[in-house]
Backbone as JSON, one array per atom type, in Angstrom:
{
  "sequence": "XXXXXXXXXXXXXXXXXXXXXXXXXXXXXXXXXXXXXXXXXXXXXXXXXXXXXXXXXXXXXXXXXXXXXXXXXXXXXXXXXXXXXXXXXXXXXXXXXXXXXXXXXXXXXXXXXXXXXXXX",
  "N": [[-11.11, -23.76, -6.08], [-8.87, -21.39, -7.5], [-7.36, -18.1, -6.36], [-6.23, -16.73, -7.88], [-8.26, -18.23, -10.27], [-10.73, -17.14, -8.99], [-9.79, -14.45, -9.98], [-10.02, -14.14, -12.51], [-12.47, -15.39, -13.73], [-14.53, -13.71, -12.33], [-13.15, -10.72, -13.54], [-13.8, -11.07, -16.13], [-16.57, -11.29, -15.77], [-17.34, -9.22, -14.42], [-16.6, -7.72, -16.94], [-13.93, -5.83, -17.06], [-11.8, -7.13, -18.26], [-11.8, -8.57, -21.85], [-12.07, -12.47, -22.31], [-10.77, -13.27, -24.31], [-8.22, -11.22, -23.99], [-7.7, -11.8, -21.48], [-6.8, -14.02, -21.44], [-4.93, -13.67, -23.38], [-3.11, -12.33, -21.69], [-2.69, -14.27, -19.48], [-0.81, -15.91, -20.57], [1.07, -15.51, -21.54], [2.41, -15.9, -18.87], [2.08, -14.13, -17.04], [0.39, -12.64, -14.15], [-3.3, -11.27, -14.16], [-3.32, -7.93, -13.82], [-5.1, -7.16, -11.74], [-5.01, -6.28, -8.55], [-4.95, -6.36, -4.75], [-5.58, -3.13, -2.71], [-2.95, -3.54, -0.6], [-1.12, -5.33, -1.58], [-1.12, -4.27, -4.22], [0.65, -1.64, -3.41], [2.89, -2.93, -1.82], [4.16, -3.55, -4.2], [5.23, -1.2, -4.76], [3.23, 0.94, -5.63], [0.5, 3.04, -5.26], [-2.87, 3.89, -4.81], [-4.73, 5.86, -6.62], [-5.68, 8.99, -5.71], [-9.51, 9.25, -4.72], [-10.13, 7.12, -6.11], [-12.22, 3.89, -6.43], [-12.95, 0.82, -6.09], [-12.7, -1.38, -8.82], [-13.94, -3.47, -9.14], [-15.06, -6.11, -6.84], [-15.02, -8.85, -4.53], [-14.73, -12.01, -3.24], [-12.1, -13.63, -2.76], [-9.66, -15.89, -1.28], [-8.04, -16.28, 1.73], [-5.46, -16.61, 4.04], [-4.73, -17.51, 7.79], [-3.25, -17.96, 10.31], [-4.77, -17.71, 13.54], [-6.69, -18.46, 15.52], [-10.03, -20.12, 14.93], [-13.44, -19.0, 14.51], [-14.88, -20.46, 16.47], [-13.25, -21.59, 18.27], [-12.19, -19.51, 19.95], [-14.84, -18.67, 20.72], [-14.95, -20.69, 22.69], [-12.56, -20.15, 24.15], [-12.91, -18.05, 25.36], [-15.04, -18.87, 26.95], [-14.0, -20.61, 28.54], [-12.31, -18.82, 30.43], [-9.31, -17.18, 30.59], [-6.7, -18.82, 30.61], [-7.5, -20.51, 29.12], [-7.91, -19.34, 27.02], [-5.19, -18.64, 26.32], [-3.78, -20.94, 25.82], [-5.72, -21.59, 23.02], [-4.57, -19.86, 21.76], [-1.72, -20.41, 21.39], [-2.35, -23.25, 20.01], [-3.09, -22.71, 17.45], [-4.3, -23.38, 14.54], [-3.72, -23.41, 11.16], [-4.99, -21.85, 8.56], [-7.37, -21.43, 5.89], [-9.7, -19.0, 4.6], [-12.65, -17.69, 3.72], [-12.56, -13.93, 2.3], [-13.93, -10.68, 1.32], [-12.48, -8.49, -0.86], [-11.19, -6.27, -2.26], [-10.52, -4.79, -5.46], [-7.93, -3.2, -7.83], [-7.53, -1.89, -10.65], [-4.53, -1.54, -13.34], [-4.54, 1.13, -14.47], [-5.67, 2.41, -12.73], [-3.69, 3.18, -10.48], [-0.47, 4.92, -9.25], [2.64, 5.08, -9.34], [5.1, 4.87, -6.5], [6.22, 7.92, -5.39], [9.99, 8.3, -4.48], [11.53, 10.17, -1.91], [14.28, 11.93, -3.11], [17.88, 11.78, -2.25], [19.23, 14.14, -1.67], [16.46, 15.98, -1.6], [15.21, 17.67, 1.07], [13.15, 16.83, 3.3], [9.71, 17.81, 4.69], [9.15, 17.86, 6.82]],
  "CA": [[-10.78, -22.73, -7.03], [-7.88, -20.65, -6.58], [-7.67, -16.58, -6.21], [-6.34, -16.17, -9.85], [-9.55, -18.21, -10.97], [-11.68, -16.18, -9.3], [-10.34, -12.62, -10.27], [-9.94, -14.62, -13.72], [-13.83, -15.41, -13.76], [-14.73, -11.96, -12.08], [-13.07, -9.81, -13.88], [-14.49, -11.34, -17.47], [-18.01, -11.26, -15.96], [-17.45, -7.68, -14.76], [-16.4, -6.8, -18.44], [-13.19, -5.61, -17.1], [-11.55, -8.02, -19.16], [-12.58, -9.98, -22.15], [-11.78, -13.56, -22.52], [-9.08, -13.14, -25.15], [-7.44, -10.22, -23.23], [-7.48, -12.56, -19.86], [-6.12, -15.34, -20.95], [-3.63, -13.3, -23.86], [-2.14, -11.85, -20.34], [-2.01, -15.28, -18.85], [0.23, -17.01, -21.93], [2.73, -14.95, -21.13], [2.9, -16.25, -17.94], [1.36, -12.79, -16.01], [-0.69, -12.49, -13.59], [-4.01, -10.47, -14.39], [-3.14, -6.55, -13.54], [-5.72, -6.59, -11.3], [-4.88, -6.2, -7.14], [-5.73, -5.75, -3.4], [-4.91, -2.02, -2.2], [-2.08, -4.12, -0.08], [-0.46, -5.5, -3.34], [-0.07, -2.73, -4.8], [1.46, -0.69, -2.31], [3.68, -3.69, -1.75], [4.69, -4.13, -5.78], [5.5, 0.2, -5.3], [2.36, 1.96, -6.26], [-0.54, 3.64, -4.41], [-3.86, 3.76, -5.55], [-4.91, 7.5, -6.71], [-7.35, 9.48, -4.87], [-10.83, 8.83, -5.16], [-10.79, 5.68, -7.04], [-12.96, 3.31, -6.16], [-12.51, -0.57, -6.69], [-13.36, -1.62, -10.02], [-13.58, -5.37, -8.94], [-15.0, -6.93, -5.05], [-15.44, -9.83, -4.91], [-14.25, -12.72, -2.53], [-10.89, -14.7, -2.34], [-9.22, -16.72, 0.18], [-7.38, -15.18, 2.91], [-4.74, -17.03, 5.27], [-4.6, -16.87, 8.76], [-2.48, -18.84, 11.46], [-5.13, -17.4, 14.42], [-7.79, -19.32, 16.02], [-11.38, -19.83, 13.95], [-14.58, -18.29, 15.75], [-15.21, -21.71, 17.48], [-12.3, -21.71, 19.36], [-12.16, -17.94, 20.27], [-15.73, -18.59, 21.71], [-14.58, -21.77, 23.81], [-11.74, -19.63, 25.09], [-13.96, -16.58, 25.96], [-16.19, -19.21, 27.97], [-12.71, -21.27, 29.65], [-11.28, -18.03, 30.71], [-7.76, -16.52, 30.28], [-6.23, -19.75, 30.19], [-7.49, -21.69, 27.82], [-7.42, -18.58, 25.48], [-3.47, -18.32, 25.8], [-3.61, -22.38, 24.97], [-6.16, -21.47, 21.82], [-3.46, -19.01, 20.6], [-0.7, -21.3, 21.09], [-2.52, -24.35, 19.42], [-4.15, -22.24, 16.52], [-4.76, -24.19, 13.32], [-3.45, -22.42, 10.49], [-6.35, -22.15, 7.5], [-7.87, -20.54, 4.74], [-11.26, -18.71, 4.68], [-12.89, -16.62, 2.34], [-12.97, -12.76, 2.67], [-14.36, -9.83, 0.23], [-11.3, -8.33, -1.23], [-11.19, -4.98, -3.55], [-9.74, -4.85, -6.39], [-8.12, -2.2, -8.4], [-6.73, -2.06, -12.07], [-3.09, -0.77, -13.21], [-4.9, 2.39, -14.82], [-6.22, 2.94, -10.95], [-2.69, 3.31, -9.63], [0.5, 5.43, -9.46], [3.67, 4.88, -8.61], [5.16, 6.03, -5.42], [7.38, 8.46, -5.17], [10.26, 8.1, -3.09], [12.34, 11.36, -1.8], [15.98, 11.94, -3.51], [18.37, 12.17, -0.64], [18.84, 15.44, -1.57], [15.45, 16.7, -0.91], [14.36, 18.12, 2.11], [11.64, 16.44, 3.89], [8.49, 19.18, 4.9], [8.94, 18.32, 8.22]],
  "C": [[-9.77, -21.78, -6.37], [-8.06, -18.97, -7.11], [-7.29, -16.1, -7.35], [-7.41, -17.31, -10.42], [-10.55, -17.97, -10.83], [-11.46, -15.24, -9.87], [-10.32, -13.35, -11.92], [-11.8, -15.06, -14.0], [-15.03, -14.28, -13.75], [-14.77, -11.43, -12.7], [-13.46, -9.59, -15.39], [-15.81, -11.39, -17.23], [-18.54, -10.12, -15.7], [-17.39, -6.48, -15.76], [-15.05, -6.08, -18.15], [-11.91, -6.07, -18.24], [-12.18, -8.5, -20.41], [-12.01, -11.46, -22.21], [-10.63, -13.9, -23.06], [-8.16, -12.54, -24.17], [-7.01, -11.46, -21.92], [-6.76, -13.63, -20.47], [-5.19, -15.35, -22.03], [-2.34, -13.12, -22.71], [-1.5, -12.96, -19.73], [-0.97, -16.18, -19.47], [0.86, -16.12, -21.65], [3.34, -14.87, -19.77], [2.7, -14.69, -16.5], [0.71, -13.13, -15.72], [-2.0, -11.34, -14.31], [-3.69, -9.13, -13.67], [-4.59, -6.67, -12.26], [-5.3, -6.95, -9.13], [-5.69, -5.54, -5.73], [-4.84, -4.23, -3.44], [-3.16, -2.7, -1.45], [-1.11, -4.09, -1.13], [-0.11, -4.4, -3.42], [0.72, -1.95, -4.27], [2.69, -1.21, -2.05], [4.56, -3.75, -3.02], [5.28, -2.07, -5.73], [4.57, 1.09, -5.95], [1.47, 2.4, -5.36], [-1.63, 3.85, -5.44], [-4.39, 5.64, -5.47], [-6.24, 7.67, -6.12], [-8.3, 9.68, -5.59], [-10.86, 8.17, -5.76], [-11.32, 4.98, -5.88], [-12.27, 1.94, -6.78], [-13.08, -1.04, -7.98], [-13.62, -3.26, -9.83], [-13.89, -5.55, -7.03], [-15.63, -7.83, -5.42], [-14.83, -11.4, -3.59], [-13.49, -14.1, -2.6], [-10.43, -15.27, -0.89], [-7.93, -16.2, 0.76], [-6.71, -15.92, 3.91], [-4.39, -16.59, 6.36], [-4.09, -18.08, 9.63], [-3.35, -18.56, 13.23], [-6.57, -18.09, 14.58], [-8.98, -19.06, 14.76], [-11.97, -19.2, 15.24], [-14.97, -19.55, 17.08], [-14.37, -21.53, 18.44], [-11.93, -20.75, 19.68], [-13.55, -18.34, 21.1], [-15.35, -19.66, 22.87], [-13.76, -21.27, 24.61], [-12.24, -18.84, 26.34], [-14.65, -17.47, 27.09], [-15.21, -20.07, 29.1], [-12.32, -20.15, 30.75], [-9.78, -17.63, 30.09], [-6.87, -17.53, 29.78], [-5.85, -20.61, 29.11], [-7.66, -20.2, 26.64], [-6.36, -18.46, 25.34], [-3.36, -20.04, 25.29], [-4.37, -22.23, 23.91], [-4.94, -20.65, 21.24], [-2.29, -19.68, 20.2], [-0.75, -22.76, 20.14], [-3.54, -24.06, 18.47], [-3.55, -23.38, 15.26], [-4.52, -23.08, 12.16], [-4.64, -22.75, 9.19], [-6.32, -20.9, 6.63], [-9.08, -19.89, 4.87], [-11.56, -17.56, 3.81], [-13.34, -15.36, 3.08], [-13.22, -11.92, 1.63], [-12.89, -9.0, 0.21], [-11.67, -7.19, -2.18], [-10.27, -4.65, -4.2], [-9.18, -4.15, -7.46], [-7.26, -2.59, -9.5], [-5.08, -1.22, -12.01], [-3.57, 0.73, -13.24], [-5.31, 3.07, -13.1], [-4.79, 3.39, -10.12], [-1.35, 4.09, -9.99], [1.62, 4.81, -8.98], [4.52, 5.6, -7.06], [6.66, 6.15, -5.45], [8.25, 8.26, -4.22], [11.6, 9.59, -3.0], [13.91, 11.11, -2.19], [16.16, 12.56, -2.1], [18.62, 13.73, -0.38], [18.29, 16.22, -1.42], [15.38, 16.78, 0.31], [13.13, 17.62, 2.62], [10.92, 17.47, 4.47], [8.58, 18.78, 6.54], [9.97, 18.38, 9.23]]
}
């Protein structure tokens, strides 16, 4: 299952969504509005103070750095064989809890006209 059919599962069993709504959004070829803090920040917005996640839940998360197995085999080789685990990491997937916030959760971020004055 991929990370738009969990928050697509999720976010219709959290009631965020309903059914229609989720999968009106997806016929037009959108993603579901709903993101990590990251995301968003990345797409130009910030998430407003004091929200909370309306959505956790756990997607899959890529990483190019050793698993736990081979981090403990290093730890017990020495120094060595942990600079050969880093060099001969295994790139993978693994699932992590993820929080998830709506559009209504987020602003846009400002960015200073050159003409302003920065405060510091």
């Amino acid at each position: 299952m991929t990370n738009n059919e969990i928050i697509y599962r999720e976010s219709i069993a959290a009631g965020i969504f309903t059914q229609e709504q989720a999968d009106l959004i997806l016929s037009t070829g959108a993603r579901l509005p709903l993101h990590t803090f990251q995301e968003w920040k990345r797409m130009g917005f910030s998430v407003k103070k004091g929200e909370h996640a309306a959505l956790v839940c756990t997607l899959w998360k890529f990483t190019n750095k050793p698993g736990k197995a081979g981090r403990q085999a290093a730890a017990e080789l020495g120094e060595i064989a942990a600079e050969l685990v880093e060099e001969n990491a295994d790139p993978h997937y693994y699932m992590a809890k993820a929080a998830l916030f709506t559009a209504s959760q987020v602003k846009p971020i400002i960015q200073p006209e050159e003409s302003e004055e920065l405060p510091f």
